[in-house]
N, C-alpha and C positions, 0 to 999 in steps of 0.2 A: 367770416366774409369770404365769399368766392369772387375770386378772381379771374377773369380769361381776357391772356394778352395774343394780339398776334395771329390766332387760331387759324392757318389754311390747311386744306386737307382735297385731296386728288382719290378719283377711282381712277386709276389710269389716265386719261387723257383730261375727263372730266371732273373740274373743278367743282367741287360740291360747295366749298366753304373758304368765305374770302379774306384771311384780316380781322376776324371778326372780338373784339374788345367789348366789355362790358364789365360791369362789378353790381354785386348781390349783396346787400347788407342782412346780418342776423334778422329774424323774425319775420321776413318777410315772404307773401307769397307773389312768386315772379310768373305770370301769364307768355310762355312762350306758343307765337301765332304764325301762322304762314299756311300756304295752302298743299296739300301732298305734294312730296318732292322737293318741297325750300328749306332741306337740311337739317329738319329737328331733329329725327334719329340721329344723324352721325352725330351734331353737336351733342347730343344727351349723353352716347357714345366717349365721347373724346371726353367730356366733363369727368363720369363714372367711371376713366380708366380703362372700359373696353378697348379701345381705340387709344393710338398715341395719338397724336397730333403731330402732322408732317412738317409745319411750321408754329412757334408760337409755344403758348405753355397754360394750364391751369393747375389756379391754388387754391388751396382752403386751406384759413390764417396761415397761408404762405407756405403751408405745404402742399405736397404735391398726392394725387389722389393715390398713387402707386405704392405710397407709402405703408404700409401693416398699418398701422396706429389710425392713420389717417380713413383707411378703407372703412372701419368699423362705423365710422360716423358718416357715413355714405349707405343711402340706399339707392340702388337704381332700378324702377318697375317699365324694361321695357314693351315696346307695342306686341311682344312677342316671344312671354315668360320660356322659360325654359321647363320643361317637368319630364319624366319619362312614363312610360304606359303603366308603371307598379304604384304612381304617385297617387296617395290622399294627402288631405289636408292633413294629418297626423304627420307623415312623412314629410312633407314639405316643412314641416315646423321644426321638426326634426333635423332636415338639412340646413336650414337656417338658423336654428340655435348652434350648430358649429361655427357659420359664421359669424355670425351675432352674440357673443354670450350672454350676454345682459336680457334677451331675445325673452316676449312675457307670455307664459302659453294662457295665462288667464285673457288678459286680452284678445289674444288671435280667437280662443274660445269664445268668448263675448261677443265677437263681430262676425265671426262664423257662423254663431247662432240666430244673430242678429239676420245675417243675411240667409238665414234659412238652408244652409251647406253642409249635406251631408259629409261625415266626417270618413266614413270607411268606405264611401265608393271611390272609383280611379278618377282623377281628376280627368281625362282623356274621354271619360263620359257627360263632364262639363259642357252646360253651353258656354260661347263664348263670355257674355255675362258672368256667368259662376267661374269661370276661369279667372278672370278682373277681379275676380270680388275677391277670390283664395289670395290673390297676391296683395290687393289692397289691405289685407288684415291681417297678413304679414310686417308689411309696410309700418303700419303702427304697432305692430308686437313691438318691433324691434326699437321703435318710437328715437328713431338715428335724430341727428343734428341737422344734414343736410338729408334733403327728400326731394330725386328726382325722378318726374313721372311725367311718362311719352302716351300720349295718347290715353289718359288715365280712365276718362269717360265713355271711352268706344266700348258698346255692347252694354253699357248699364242701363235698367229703367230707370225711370222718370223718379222712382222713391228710394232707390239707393244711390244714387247721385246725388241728391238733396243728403242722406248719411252721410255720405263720403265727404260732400260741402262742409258739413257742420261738425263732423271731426279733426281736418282739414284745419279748420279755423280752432277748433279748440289745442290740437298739438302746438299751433303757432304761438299760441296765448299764454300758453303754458307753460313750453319746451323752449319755448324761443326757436324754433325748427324753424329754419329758412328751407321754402318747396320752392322750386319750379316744377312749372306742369307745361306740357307742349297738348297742343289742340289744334283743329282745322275748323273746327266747332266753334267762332267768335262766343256765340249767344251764350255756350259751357261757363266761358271766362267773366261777361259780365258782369259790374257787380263785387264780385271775388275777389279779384289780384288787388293788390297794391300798388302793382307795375308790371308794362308789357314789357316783351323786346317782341319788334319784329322781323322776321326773317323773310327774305326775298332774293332768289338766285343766289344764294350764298351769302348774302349779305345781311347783318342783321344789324338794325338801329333801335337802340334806346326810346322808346316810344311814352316817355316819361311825360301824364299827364294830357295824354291822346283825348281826351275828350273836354278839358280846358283848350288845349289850344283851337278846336271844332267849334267851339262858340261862336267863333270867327264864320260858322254857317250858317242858316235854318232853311228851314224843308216847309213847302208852301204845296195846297192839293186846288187846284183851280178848275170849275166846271162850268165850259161856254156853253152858249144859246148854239151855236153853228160848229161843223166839224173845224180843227184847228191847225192851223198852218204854222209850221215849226219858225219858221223865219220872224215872228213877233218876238221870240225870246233876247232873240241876237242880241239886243242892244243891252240886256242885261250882262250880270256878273256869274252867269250860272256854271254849277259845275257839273249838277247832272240833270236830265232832261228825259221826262217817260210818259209818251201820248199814247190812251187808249180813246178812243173813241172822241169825244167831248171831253176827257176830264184829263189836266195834264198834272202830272207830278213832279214837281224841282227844286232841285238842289242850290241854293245863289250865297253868295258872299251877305254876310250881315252887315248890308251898312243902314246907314241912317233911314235913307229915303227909299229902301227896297220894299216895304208896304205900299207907297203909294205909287212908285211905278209897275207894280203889280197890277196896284185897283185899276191905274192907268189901260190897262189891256181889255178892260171891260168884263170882268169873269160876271156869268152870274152868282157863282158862288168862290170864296175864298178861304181855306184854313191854314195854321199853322201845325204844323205836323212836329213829334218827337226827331231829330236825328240820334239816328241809333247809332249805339256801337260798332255796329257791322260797317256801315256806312265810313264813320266817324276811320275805322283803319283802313278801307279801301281808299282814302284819300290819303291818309299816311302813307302808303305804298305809295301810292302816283306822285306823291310829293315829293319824302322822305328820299325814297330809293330808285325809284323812276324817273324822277325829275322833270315829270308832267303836270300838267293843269286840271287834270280833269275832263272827263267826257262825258258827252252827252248821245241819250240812247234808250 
C-alpha cells in the first residue's frame, strides 16, 4: 500500500502542493487528474523519491521510497525520460537492468518489437511517441510492484495506447502492480482507473466514485422554434448552460420533476444526453476544491 501523509512542497515562494493525504491499495489502478500546472510532476516526484518532501512523508508497506530495498519495487516513468545522445533501446535496458536485477530483456524485446522500435538507432532520433513507448517497455521488463506514470499517454497513437491499456490491466491482474498514472487527458483515464485523485492548486481530493456521486446530474439538448433567451433557465437547478443559436445545452440537478419543467419551456425538441466524465470532474473541482456551484456559459 502507498501511503502519502502531510505532503507540502515550495519552489521558493511558491507553494506547489498543499497537505496533500491519500492511500493506494495493492492492485489497483490510481487515475491521477488535474490540468498543467496542478502539481502532478512534483507529486510523482516526491512519491519516486526524486524529490523529498518539504513537509509530510510517503510510504510503501511503511517504508520509505529512499530505501535500497524499497527503490527496487518502484518504477517512476517521468514526463521527461532521461537518456543520453549514445542511447538505444539495447543500452537503455542495459542501464536498467542495473537497477532492476530481476529486469526481463525478453519482455522489453516483445514490446519493443511490438511497438515496432528500432533496437540499434540512438533514441535521440526517437519521435516523441517512440521515446514513451522505449520507457513504457521498460516499465513492464522490470514489471516493479509500484508503477508510477506522469503523463504516460502524451505523444502515443490511437493503437499503442489501446497496448499499453491492455498491458496496464494485465500487470495489475497479474502482479497485483498498483499504477498510478497522471494525465490532463480525462477521456485517456476513462473507463480504466479504479480510482481518481484529483489535483487542483495543490490540493488533491480523493475523488472516489466521481461518477456515482454525478448521477445526482443529467444533461438535457433542447431545440426552440425562436432564438433563446438565457433568463427562462433561472428558475431551474442548472449547473451548466451552452446557447448556440436555437439549441440549448444543460447541465441541472437530477430531481424528480426536471423533465417536466423542461417540457415546461416549450422546446420543440428535447434529449437526454450521456454526462461525461469530463464533465462529471469539472464539477468535482468546482465543488470538491473550489467550493463552487457551478457555471453557466
Amino acid at each position: 500500500m502507498i501511503g502519502v501523509s502531510g505532503v507540502s512542497h515550495f519552489f521558493g515562494k511558491n507553494q506547489v502542493l498543499s497537505n496533500v493525504v491519500f492511500k493506494a491499495d495493492e492492485g489497483k489502478i490510481i487515475g491521477l487528474v488535474g490540468i498543467n500546472g496542478a502539481g502532478k510532476s512534483t507529486l510523482m516526484r516526491i512519491m519516486s523519491g526524486v524529490y523529498k518532501a518539504q513537509t509530510g512523508s510517503v510510504s510503501y508497506d511503511g517504508m520509505s521510497p529512499s530505501d535500497a530495498k524499497t527503490r527496487e519495487d518502484i518504477f517512476f516513468l517521468p514526463d521527461d525520460p532521461y537518456y543520453t545522445n549514445e542511447s538505444t533501446c539495447k543500452r537503455l535496458f542495459d542501464l536498467y537492468k542495473m537497477l532492476y536485477p530481476n529486469a526481463d530483456i525478453g519482455v522489453f524485446k516483445q514490446i519493443t518489437d511490438e511497438f515496432g522500435l528500432p533496437w540499434k538507432k540512438p533514441v535521440r532520433t526517437f519521435s516523441k511517441g517512440m521515446r514513451r513507448q522505449a520507457f513504457i517497455a521498460l516499465a513492464f521488463a522490470v514489471s516493479p510492484k509500484y508503477m508510477l506514470l506522469d503523463e504516460a499517454f502524451d505523444g502515443l497513437d490511437p493503437l499503442a495506447r489501446k497496448m499499453f491499456k491492455d498491458r496496464i490491466k494485465a500487470i495489475v491482474k497479474t502482479k497485483n502492480t498498483t499504477v498510478i498514472i497522471s494525465s490532463h487527458s480525462l477521456r485517456e483515464l476513462e473507463d480504466f482507473c479504479d480510482d481518481y485523485l484529483l489535483i487542483d492548486k495543490g490540493i488533491v481530493v480523493n475523488t472516489r466514485g466521481i461518477m456515482e456521486r454525478n448521477l445526482g446530474y443529467a444533461k438535457y439538448q433542447l431545440a426552440f422554434k425562436d432564438q433563446i433567451d438565457e433568463s427562462i433557465f433561472e428558475a431551474l437547478p442548472v449547473k451548466s448552460l451552452k446557447i448556440t443559436g436555437r439549441v440549448a445545452t444543460v447541465t441541472v440537478e437530477n430531481k424528480s420533476d426536471i423533465e417536466d419543467r423542461l417540457t415546461a419551456l416549450a422546446p420543440l425538441i428535447i434529449d437526454k444526453l450521456d454526462v461525461s466524465f469530463e464533465e462529471a470532474f469539472i464539477s468535482d473541482v468546482d465543488r470538491t476544491v473550489r467550493g463552487g456551484g457551478g457555471t453557466a456559459g
